[in-house]
C-alpha atoms as one frame of an Amber mdcrd trajectory, in Angstrom:
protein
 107.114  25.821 -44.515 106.774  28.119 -41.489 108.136  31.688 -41.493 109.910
  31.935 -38.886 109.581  35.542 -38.949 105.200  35.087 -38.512 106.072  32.227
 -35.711 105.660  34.554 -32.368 102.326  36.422 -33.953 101.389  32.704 -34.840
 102.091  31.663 -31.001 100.488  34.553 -29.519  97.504  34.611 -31.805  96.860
  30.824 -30.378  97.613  32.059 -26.957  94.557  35.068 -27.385  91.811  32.323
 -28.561  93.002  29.389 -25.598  92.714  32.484 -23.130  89.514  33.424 -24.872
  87.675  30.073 -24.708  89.148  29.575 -21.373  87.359  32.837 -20.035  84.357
  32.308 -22.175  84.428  28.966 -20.030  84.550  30.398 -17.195  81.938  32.536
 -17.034  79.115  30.562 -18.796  76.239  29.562 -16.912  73.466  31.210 -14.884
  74.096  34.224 -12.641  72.234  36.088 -10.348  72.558  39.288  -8.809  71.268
  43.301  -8.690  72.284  46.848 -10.321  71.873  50.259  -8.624  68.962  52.170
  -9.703  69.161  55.486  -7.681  70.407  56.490  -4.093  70.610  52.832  -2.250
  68.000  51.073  -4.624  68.778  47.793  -6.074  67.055  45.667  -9.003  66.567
  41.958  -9.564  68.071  40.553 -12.799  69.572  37.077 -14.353  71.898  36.677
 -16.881  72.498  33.164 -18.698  75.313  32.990 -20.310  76.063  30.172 -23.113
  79.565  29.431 -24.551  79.248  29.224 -28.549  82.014  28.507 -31.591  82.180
  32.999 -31.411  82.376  33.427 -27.545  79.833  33.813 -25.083  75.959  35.015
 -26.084  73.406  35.506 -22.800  70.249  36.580 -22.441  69.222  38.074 -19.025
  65.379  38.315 -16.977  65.057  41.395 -15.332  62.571  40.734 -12.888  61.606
  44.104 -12.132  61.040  45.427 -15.338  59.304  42.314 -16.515  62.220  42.074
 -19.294  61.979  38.482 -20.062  64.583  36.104 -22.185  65.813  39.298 -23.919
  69.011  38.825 -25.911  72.362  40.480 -24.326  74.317  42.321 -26.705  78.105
  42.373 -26.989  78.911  40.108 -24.588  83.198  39.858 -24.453  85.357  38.049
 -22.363  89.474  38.258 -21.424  90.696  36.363 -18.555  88.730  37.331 -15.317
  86.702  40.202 -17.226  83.393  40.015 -19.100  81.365  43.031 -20.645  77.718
  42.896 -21.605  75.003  45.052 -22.823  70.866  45.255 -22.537  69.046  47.624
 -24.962  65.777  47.412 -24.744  63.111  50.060 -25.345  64.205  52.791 -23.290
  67.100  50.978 -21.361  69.965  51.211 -22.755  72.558  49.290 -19.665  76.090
  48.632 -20.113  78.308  46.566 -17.721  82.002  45.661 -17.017  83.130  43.228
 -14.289  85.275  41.215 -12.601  85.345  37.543 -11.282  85.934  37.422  -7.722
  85.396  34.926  -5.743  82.868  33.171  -7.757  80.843  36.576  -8.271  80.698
  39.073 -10.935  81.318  42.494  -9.437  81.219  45.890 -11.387  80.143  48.785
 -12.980  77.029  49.401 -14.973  76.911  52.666 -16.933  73.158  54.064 -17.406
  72.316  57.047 -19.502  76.306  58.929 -18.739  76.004  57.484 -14.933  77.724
  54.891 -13.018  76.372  52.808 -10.376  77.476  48.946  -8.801  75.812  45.713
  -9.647  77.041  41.804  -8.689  76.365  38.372 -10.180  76.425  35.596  -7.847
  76.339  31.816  -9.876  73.545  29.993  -9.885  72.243  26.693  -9.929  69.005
  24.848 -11.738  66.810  23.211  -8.975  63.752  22.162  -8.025  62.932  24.199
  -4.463  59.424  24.077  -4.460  59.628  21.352  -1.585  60.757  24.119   0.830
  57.789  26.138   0.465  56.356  27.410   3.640  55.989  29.039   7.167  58.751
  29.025   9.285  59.072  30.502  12.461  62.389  32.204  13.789  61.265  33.532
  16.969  58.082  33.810  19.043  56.815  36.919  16.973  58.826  36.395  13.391
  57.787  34.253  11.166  58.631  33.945   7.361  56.785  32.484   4.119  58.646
  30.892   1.944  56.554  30.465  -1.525  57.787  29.376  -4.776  58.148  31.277
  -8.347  56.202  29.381 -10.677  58.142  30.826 -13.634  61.431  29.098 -14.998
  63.720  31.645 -15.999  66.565  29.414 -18.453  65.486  26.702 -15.883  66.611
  28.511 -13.044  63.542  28.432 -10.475  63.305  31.065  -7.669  61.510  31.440
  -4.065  60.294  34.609  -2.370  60.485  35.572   0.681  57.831  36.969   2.761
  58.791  38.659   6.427  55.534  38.889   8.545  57.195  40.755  10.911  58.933
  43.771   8.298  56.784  43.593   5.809  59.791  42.761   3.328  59.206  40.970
  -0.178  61.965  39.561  -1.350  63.458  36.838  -4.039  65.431  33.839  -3.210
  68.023  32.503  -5.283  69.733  29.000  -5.041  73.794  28.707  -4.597  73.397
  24.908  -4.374  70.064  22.228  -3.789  69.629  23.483  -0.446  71.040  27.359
  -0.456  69.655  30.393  -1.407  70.498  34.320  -0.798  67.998  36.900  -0.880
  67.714  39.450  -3.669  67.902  42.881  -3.229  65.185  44.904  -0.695  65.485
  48.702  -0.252  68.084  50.459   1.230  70.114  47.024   0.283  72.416  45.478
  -2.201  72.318  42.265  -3.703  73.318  39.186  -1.545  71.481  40.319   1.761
  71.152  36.918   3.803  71.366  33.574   3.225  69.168  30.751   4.063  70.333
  27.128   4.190  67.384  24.335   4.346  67.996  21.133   6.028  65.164  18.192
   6.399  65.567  15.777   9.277  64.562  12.031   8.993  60.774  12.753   9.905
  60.276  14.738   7.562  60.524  18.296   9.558  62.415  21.097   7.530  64.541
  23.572   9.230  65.327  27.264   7.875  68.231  28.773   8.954  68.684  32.701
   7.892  71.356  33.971   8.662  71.799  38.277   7.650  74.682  39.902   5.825
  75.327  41.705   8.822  74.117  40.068  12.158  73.305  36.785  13.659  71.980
  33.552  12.285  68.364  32.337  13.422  67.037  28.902  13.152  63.582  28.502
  12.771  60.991  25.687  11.808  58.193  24.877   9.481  54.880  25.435  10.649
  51.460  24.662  10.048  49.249  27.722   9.639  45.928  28.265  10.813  43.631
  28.104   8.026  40.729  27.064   7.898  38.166  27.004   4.936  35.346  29.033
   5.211  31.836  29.982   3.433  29.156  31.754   3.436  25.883  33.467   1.307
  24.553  36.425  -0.191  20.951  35.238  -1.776  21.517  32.674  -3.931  24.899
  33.418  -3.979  27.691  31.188  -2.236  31.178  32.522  -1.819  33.695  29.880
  -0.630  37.184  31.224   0.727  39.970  30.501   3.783  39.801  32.484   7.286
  43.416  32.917   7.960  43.768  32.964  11.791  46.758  34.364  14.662  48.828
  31.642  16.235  47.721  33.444  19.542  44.611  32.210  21.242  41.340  34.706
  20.168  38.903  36.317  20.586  40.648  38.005  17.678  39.511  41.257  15.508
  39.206  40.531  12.000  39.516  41.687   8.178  37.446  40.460   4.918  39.489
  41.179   2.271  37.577  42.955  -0.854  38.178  41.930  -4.468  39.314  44.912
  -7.425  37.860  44.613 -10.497  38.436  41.540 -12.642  38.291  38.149 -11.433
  40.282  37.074  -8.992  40.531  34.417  -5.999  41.198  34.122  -2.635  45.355
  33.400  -3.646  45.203  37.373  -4.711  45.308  38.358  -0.811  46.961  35.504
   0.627  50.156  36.844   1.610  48.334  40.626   3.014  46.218  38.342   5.087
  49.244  36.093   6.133  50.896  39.138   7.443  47.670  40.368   9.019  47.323
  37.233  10.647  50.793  36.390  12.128  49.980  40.102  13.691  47.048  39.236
  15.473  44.352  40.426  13.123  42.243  36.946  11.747  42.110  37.307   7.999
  38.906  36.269   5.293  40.229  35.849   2.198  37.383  34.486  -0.266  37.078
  33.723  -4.308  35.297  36.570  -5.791  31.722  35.301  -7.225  32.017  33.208
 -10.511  35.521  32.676  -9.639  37.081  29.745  -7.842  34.661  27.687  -5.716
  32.117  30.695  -5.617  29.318  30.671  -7.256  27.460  33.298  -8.992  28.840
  35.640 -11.861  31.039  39.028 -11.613  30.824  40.148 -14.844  27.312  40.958
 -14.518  27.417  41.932 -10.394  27.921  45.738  -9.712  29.087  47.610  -6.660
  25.762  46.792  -4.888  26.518  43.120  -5.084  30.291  43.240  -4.305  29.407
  45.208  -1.224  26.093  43.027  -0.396  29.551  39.883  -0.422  31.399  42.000
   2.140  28.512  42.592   4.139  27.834  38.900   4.193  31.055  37.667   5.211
  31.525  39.827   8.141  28.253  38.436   9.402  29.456  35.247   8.788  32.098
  35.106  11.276  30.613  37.492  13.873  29.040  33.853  14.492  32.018  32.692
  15.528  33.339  32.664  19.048  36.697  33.175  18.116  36.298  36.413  16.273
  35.633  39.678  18.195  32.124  41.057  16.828  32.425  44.676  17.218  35.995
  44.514  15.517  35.746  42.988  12.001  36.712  45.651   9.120  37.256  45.441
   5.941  40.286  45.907   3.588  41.031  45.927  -0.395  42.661  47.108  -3.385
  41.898  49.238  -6.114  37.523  49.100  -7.179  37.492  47.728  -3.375  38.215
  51.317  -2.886  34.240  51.993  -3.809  32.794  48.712  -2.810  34.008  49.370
   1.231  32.743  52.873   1.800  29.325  51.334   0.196  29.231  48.656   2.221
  30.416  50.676   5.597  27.148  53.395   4.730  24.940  50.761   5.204  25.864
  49.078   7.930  27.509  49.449  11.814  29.286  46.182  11.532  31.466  47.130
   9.663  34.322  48.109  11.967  36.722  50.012   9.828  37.452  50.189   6.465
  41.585  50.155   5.056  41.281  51.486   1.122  44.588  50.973  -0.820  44.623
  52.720  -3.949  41.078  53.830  -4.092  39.276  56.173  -6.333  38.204  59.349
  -4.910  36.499  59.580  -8.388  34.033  58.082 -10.272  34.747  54.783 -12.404
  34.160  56.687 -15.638  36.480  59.801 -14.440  39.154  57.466 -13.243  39.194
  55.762 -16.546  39.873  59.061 -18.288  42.412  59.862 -16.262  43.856  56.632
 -17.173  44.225  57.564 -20.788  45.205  60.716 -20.278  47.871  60.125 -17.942
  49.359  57.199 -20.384  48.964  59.302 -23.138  50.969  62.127 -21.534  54.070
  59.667 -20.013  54.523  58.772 -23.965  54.403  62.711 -24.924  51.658  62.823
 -27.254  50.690  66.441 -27.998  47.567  67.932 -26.685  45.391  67.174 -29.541
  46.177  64.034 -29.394  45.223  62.989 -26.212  42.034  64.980 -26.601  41.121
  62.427 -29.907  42.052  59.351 -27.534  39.666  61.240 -24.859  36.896  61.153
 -27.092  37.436  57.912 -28.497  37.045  56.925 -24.801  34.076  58.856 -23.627
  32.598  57.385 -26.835  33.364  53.663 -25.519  31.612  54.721 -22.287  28.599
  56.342 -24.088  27.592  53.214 -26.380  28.472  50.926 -22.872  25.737  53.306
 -20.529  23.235  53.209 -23.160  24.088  50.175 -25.357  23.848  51.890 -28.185
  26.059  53.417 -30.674  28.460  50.306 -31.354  28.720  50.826 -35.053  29.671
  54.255 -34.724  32.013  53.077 -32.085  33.688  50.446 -34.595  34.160  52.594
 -37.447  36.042  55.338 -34.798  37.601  52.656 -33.489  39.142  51.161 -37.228
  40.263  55.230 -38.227  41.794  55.514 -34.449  44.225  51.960 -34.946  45.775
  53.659 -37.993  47.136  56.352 -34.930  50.512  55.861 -33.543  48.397  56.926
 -30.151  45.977  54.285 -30.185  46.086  51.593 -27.605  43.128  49.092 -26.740
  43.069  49.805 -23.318  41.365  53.374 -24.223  37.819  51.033 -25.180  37.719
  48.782 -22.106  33.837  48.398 -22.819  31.962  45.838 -24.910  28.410  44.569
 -25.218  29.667  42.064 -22.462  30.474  44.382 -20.177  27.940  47.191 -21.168
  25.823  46.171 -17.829  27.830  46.122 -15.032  29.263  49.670 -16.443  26.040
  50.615 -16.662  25.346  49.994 -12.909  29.177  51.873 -12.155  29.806  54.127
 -14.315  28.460  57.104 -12.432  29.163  55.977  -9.348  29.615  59.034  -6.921
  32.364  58.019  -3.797  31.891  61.731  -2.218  28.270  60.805  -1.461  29.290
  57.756  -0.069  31.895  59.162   1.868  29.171  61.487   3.686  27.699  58.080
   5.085  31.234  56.269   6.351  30.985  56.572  10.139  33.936  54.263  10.953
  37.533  54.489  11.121  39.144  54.951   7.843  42.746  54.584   6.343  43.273
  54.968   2.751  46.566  54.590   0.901  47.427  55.981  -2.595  50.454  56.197
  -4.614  52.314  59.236  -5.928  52.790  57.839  -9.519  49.655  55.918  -9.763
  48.679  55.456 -13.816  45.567  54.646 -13.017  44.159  56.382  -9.994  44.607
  60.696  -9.431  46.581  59.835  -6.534  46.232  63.816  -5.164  42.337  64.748
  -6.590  41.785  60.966  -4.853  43.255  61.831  -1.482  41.709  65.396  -1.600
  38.121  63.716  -2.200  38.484  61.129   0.605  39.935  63.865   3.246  37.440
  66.206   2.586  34.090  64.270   2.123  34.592  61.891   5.679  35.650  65.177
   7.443  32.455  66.719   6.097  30.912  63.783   7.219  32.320  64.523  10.715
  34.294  61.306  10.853  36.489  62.090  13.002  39.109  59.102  12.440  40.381
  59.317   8.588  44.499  58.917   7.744  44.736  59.460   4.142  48.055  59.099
   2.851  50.505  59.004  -0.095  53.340  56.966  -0.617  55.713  59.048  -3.128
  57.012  56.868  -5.405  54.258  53.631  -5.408  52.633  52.989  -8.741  48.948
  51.411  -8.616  49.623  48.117  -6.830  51.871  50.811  -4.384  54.673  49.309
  -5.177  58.089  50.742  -6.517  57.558  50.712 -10.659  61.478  50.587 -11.031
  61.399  47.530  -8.260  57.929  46.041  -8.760  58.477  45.520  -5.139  56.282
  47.124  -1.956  57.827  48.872   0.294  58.327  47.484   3.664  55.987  50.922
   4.445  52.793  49.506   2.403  52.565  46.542   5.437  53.834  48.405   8.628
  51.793  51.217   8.332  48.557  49.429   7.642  49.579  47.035  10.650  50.544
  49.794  13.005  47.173  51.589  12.484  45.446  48.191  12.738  47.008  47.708
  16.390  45.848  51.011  17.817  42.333  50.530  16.029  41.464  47.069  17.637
  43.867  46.537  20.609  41.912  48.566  23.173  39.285  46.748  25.611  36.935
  44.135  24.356
């Protein structure tokens, strides 16, 4: 029998779960969207949410922060409302929105602090057929290049604008629309781009900005070309990227950091290079690829004895302006160019992003130190991980000592400050270190008669960003070179980007292009 007195708690107890499973309904699926970081700065992240028999449970990718399938905690829905948390490590994130109009729009609270984020919905597609170069105008043109990571099956684009310099992700609304993540100084939602494909086969981009008007552009085919050449007995095979404009055209051979790594590693730098008139080598580094030969055992002679070789390469070709082919890289490229530019006149400038004003083995203890530090281990601590380090190096210059180093190496794991990146040598490597280790940049430096622009970032873990930029200024003006621009870009981490981001700033590409242009746009 029913009490008739329990019959409207009974009712509206019913009521609560329908409205609950309706709004846990509602709001399952994939979203995508941004949160505010600090001032106008906006991050990348995904949420999926999945109904279950207690609610809703999600997981989210943040893309910046390389948080991947991580589990979203207290995760509650009531009509047109949902509330979600991320803690993870040292982000602690909680948020509270509101359906409207098919988005989620809110607050996120971070460490006492308030800032906006939106979700727009999301669908699972397949978009790699829209990868490309489309032009919008006679001078823009964008790359369109697919995410090869699923995230929950969702599968993303970037966005590359040769003109700008702007990185950014794409996210699909439907099978054929996407809208851009967020970029800096923007929110989520920027443009959106709708892709159409006619009966022949010919795909059309049309972008069309938050604020602003739409342009239509097309795909086009870009002018690459592959390309090889030889130092000894040693064949590097790569891809001269080339302007849409008719040449003679001054050129750049991209140089290889440490590691191995192919041509793909510079594609989109020499993309942008090349829709802005500069022709662009980008080649597998040796033992890599379709290159012969072996970089493990190569040293900074050899890389720079590779750079040397393609430059003479195409100063063969018609196309290419001779007196105007430079050289550009990354990181250890940051050694390799200055070497190569001492011993030879071709080389027409030199563009060093995030390079060492420091020896390899002084740049490596910096590396410990400063990661040691960021976690706040004490002094003497980062003094034992010092000499565990300078140990490392000592067995690798003289390849001896390994024992020792093993049994330092089994007392050091049982630290709560031991990490394996503070031993980066082995018997493997012991040679080329050998042949690095002491490498001296300043005397270099004294040698480098060409232009020079060099690029560090203010919270580089890897490289003394300031000691770096001191070294370069001072040793090329002591060289009387009188055309060096050494900067520093605040807040880039090693691959000068944004760490909070993991996204370059616009800056990184105009101000390399900008100096480019006045370097190689006066008479032939």
């Amino acid at each position: 029998m029913i009490n008739l007195r329990t019959l409207p708690l009974f009712f509206l107890t019913i009521l609560f779960f329908c409205e609950t499973a309706h709004s846990a309904e509602i709001f399952a699926g994939d979203w995508a969207g941004a949160f505010q970081l600090r001032d106008a700065i906006w991050s990348d992240f995904l949420i999926h949410l999945k109904s279950t028999d207690n609610g809703l449970a999600g997981t989210t990718d943040m893309l910046q922060n390389f948080i991947m399938d991580h589990q979203l905690d207290a995760v509650i829905t009531q009509a047109n409302a949902v509330r979600f948390e991320l803690n993870e490590k040292d982000i602690h994130l909680s948020f509270a929105g509101k359906l409207e109009n098919n988005a989620i729009i809110g607050q996120v609270r971070r460490n006492g602090q308030e800032s906006a984020f939106r979700l727009d919905r999301v669908v699972k597609t397949n978009p790699d057929r829209f990868a490309g170069t489309y032009q919008l105008a006679p001078d823009h043109y964008i790359v369109i290049t697919p995410v090869h990571i699923t995230f929950e099956g969702v599968r993303l684009l970037t966005s590359f604008d040769l003109q700008s310099g702007q990185l950014q992700p794409l996210f699909p609304r439907s099978d054929t629309t996407f809208f851009t993540g967020p970029s800096y100084g923007a929110g989520p939602a920027e443009n959106s781009l709708a892709f159409t494909v006619d009966a022949q086969h010919q795909t059309t981009l049309k972008w069309t900005p938050h604020q602003g008007d739409s342009l239509t552009g097309h795909a086009v085919s870009v002018r690459e070309e592959k390309f090889s050449f030889k130092n000894g007995n040693v064949t590097l095979a790569g891809s001269l990227l080339l302007p849409f404009t008719p040449g003679p055209h001054p050129a750049v051979v991209f140089v290889h950091g440490s590691g191995p790594s192919s041509r793909n590693d510079y594609r989109l730098h020499a993309s942008y290079f090349a829709a802005n008139g500069v022709a662009s080598l980008i080649f597998d580094k040796r033992g890599v690829g379709e290159s012969t030969g072996n970089w493990v055992t190569a040293g900074f002679d050899e890389f720079a004895g590779d750079a040397l070789a393609g430059i003479a390469q195409l100063k063969t070709r018609a196309d290419i302006q001779p007196q105007k082919i430079g050289l550009c890289g990354m990181s250890q490229a940051g050694w390799i160019m200055p070497l190569a530019a001492s011993r030879s006149a071709d080389v027409a400038f030199v563009i060093s992003l995030s390079g060492a004003g420091v020896s390899p083995e002084e740049q490596g203890a910096y590396m410990v130190e400063h990661r040691m530090r960021s976690e706040g281990f004490a002094d003497a601590d980062v003094a034992k991980a010092l000499t565990l380090y300078h140990l490392n190096s000592r067995c690798a210059k003289t390849d001896t000592g390994w024992d020792e180093l093993d049994a330092a190496v089994a007392q050091a794991r049982k630290q709560p400050w031991f990490h394996p990146e503070f031993i980066p040598q082995n018997p493997a490597s012991a040679q080329q270190w050998r042949s690095i280790c002491d490498y001296d940049p300043i005397a270099t430096l004294h040698k480098v008669r060409c232009p020079v622009l060099a690029i560090l970032g203010g919270v580089d873990p890897l490289v003394p960003a300031q000691k770096s930029a001191a070294a370069w200024k001072t040793a090329l003006a002591e060289a009387g070179n009188p055309d060096a621009t050494i900067q520093i870009l605040p807040y880039a981490d090693h691959g000068l980007a944004d760490p909070a981001l993991g996204l370059q700033h616009p800056e990184f590409f105009t101000i390399q292009r900008d100096w480019l242009i006045r370097h190689t746009r006066d008479s032939r």
